[in-house]
N, C-alpha and C positions, 0 to 999 in steps of 0.2 A: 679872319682868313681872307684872304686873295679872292677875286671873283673870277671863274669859269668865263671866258668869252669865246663865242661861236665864231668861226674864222668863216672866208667866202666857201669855203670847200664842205662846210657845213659839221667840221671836227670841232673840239671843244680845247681850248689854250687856257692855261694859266700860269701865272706870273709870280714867283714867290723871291724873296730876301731873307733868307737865313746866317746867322753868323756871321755877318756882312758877306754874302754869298751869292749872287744873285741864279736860280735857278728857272727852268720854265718846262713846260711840256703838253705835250697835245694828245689827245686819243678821240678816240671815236665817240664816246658816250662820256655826259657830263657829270656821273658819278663817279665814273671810273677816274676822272681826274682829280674832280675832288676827293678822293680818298688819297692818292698820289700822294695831294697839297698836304693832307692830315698826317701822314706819313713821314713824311719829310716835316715837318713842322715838330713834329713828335722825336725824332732822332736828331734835327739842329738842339732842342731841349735838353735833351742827356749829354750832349757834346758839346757842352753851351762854356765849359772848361778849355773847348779846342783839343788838342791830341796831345795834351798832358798824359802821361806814361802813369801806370802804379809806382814806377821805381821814382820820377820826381816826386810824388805826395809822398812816397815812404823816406826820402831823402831831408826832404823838410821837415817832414815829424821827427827824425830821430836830433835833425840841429835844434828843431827849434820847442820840440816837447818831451824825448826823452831824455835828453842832457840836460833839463831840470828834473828829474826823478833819482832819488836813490839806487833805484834798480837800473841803470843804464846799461849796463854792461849787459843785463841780461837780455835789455830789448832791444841793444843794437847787433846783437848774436841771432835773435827769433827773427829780426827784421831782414837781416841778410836770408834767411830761410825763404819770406815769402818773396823779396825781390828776385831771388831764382825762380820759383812759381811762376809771380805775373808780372816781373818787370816790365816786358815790353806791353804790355795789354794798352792800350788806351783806358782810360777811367769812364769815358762813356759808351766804353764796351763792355766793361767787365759787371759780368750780372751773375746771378743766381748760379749758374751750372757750371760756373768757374768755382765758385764757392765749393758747392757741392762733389766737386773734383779733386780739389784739395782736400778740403776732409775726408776722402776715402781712401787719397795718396798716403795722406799721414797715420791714416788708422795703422794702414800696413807695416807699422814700425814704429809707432808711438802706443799711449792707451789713452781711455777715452778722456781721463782728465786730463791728460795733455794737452787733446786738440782740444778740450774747452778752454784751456788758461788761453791759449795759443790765439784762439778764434778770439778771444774778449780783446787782446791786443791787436789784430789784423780787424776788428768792428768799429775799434776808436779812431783809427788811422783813417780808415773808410768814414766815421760821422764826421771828423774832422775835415778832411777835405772837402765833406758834403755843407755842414753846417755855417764853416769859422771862412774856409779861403772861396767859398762857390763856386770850387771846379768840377764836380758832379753836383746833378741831379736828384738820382733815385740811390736807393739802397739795395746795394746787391744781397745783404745775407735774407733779403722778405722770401721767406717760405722755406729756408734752407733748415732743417733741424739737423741740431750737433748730439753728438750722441751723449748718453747718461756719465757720469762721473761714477766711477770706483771711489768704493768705500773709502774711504778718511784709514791713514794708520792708526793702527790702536797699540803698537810698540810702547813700551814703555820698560824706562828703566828701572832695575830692581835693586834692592840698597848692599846685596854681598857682589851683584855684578859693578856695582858705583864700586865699590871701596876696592875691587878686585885693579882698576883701571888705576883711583888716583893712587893706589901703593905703589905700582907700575911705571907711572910718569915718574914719582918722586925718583927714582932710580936710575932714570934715564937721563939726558944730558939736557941742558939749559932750556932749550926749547921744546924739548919734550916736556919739562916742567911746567914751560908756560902752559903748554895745551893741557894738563894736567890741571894747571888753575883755574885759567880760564870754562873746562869742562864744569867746575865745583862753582865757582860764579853761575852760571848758565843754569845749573841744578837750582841756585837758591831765588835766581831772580827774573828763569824763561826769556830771557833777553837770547838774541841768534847771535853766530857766532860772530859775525862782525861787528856786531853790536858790543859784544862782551870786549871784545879790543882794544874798541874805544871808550870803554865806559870810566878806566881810572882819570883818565883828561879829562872826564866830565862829571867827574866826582864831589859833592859838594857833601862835607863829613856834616856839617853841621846840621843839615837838613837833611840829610837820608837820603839823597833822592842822587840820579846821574841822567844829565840833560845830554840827549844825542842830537848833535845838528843833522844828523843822514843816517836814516831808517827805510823802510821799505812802505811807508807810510807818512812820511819827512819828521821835519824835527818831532820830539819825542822827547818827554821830563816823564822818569820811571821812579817809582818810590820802592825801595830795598831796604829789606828785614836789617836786623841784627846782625847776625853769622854773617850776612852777604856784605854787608859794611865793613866788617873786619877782613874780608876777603879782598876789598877792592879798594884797603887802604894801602897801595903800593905801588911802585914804579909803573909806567907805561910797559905795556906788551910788546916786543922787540921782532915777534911771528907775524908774517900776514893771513889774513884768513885762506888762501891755499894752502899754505903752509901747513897752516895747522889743519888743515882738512884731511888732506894728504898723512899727515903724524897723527891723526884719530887714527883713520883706517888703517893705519900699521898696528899699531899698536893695539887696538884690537881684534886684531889678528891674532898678532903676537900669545893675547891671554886668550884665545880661542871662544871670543864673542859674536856671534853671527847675528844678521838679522835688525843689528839696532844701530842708527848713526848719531852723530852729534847731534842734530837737529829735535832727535826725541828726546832731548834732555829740556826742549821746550814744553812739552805736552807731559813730560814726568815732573816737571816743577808746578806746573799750571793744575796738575790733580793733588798734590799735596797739598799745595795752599788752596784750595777748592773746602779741605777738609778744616781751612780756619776762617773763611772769610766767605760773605756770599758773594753771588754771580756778579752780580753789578760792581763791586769792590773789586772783583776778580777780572775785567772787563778795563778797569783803570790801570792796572797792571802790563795787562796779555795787549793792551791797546787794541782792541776788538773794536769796532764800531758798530757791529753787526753782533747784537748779544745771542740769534742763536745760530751763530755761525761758532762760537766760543763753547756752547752747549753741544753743539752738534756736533765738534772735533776736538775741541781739549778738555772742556767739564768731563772726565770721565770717569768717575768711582763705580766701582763696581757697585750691582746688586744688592750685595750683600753689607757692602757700607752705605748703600740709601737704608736697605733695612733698618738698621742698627740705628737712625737718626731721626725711624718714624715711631 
């Protein structure tokens, strides 16, 4: 640091260079300035970035980190959420009780699992710009606590409500068939549903298996039963996955099923085959990398089929 020099007036001066900035100041007592210097030395630090915006590092990260992700769409939709928040902020401003502001903004209208998917995406963006480009400093989320995660669904499909749907599709018109298929894919092999779409392009009969180039965890080679091999030996799917998102939820409507979406036909394939293959087997599958994250939300057998197996 800078040394305190006592001027003729008997005040105390000091001389500082911040940010290439040249700063200076005088008081009466020579701690009082030297705290000044410490001060200012501390704040050129955090703003060592310059008055870079949240909304530039958020701008960046979505060209240049979420447009290699699968999920893109999803995080350049969340990411437009927080550039409303804290676009304008400077990043060697934005600290803890900005944080903490947002997450009790979003409670109001989200749940708790939300703002934690939420916050894990608006943390990377934030270590990012701290760690890779050195436009901040410090880390705004230190000391901010997010709230608890709601329980994991435990939905699950049941085999007269399955047969209730794909008898349903079959009757309906071309593309309702596909979602009809595709749902019966999805049962035998927990693959999601845009996964299921592309999986006859990536269909290899010989080896069992269907190799996805874009997952929500990147590419992805899934090995498929029997039954599911004869399912996914046929034409490309001509639905996009709104599409069909949209022609689930009719339809079951339609046959008066509440309660359950396409996505639970994840977590109802993932507990059947639970019943032939153990966790680890079942982990190469579900593409889990976190085994008890697989145990905590799709290993689900009941009670009474652990019983049964002790």
């Amino acid at each position: 640091m800078a040394k305190a020099v006592q001027t003729p007036s008997g005040a105390w001066r000091i001389q500082l260079k911040i940010n290439g900035q040249k700063l200076s100041k005088t008081l009466d007592k020579k701690r009082d300035v030297e705290q000044w210097a410490l001060e200012q030395q501390a704040q050129g630090k955090r703003l060592k970035g310059g008055w870079r915006t949240f909304k530039d590092a958020a701008e960046k990260y979505m060209d240049e980190v979420s447009a290699k992700k699968g999920g893109e769409k999803w995080e350049r939709i969340r990411i437009a959420y927080f550039i409303e928040h804290f676009g304008k902020i400077p990043l060697g401003e934005l600290d803890s009780p900005d944080i903490a502001r947002w997450r009790d903004t979003r409670l109001k209208s989200v749940s708790g699992s939300t703002v934690v998917r939420e916050s894990a995406l608006l943390k990377h963006i934030l270590s990012t710009a701290r760690d890779e480009w050195r436009w901040m400093e410090h880390n705004p989320f230190r000391g901010v606590k997010m709230p608890s995660e709601a329980d994991p669904r435990d939905a699950r499909w049941k085999w007269h409500q399955i047969k209730k749907v794909l008898r349903h599709a079959q009757q309906g018109g071309p593309k309702m068939q596909e979602v009809g298929d595709a749902f019966h894919i999805a049962l035998r092999t927990a693959m999601r549903l845009q996964e299921v779409l592309a999986a006859p392009q990536g269909f290899d009969k010989a080896r069992r298996v269907v190799t996805l180039s874009r997952t929500k965890t990147g590419k992805a080679v899934v090995p498929v039963g029997r039954i599911a091999a004869k399912l996914l030996d046929r034409k490309p799917f001509t639905v996009n996955a709104n599409e069909a998102s949209t022609l689930f939820a009719r339809m079951t409507k339609q046959v008066l099923i509440d309660g359950l979406t396409f996505h639970d036909s994840r977590a109802t394939a993932l507990t059947h085959m639970a019943k032939k293959v153990p966790v680890e087997i079942l982990a190469k599958v579900s593409r889990h990398r976190d085994i008890s994250m697989l145990v905590r939300t799709y290993y689900r057998p009941t009670m009474e089929e652990v019983a049964q197996k002790l």
